[in-house]
C-alpha positions in Angstrom: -37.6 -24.4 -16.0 -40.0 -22.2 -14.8 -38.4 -19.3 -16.9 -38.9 -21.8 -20.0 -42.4 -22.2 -19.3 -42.5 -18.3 -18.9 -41.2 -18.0 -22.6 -43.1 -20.4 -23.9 -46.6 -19.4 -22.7 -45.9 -15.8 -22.5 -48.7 -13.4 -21.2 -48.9 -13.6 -17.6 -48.4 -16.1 -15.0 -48.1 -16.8 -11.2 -46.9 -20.2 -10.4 -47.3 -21.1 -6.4 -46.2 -24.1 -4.6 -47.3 -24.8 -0.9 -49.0 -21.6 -0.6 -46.4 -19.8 -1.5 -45.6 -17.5 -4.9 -42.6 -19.2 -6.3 -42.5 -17.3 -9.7 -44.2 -14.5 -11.7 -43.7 -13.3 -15.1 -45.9 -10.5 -17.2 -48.4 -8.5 -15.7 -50.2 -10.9 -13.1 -51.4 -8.5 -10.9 -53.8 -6.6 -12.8 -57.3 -7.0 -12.0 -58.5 -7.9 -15.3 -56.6 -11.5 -14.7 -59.7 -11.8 -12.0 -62.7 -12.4 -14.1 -61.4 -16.2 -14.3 -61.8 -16.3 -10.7 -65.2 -15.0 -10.8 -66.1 -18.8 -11.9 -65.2 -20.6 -9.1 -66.7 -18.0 -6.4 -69.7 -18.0 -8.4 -69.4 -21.5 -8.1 -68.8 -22.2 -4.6 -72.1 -19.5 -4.3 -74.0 -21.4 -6.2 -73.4 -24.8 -4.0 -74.3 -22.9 -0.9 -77.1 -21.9 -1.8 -78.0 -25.7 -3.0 -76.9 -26.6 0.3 -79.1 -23.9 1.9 -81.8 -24.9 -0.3 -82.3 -21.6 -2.0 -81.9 -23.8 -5.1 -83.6 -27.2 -5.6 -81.3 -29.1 -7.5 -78.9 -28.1 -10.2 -80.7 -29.7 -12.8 -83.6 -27.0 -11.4 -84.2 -24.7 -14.9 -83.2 -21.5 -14.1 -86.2 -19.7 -15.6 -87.6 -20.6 -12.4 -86.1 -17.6 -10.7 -85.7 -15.5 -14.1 -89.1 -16.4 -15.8 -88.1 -14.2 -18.7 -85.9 -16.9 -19.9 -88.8 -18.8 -20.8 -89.4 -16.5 -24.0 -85.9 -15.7 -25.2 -84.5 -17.2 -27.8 -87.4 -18.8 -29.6 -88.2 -20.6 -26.2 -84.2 -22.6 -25.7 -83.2 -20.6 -22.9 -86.2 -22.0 -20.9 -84.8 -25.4 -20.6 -81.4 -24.0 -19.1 -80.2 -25.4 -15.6 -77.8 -24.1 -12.8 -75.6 -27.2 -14.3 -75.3 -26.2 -17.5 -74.4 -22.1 -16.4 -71.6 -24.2 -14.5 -70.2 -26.1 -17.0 -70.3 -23.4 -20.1 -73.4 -25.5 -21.3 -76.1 -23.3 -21.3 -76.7 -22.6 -25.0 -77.6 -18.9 -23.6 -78.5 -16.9 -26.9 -77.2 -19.7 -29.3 -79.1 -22.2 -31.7 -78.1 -24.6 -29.8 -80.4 -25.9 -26.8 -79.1 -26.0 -23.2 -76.6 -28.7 -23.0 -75.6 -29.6 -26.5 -72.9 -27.5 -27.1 -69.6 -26.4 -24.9 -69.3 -22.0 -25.3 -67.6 -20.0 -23.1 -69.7 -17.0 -23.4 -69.6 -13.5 -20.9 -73.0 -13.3 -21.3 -74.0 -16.4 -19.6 -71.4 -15.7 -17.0 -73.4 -12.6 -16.0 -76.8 -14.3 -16.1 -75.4 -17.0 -14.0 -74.1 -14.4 -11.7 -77.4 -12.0 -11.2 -79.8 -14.6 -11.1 -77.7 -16.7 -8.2 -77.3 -12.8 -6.6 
């Protein structure tokens, strides 16, 4: 079955069960496959330092630790919060305002990551 599934997704995969590699297919092991992971370390980061109160809340605006977000984008970016960098919401560069629209964009990715840093 897991050769099916193998076929019918192609690309790459790594299926583990119990902790332990059961199956591979493709190229799984090349680093590039690691940017996905970058989210959830960036998120478990992020809820550290809400726990270690390095960030208020994450409905906090970002802008208050990168002010220069306050001015970008005709003035949208300003209203951005940790929570919407988390959940792909942050409108970062777009018409849309902070929250209204779902885009998986890099760029926010990297914002979210140096500002937290």
């Amino acid at each position: 079955a897991l050769g099916d599934l193998a076929q019918l997704v192609k690309g790459s995969g790594f299926v583990a069960y119990q902790g332990k590699g059961v199956f591979r297919w493709g190229h799984d092991h090349r680093p590039r496959y690691a940017a996905s992971v970058k989210k959830s370390v960036i998120s478990v980061l992020m809820l550290q330092a809400l726990e270690q109160g390095r960030i208020g809340s994450l409905d906090e605006p970002v802008a208050r630790f990168e002010p220069r977000l306050a001015d970008l984008n005709e003035g949208r970016d300003g209203g951005m919060t940790w929570r919407h960098l988390a959940n792909m919401l942050s409108g970062y560069g777009l018409v849309e305002r902070p929250g209204e629209a779902f885009a998986y964009n890099d760029y926010a990715v990297a914002l979210w990551y140096d500002t937290l840093m």
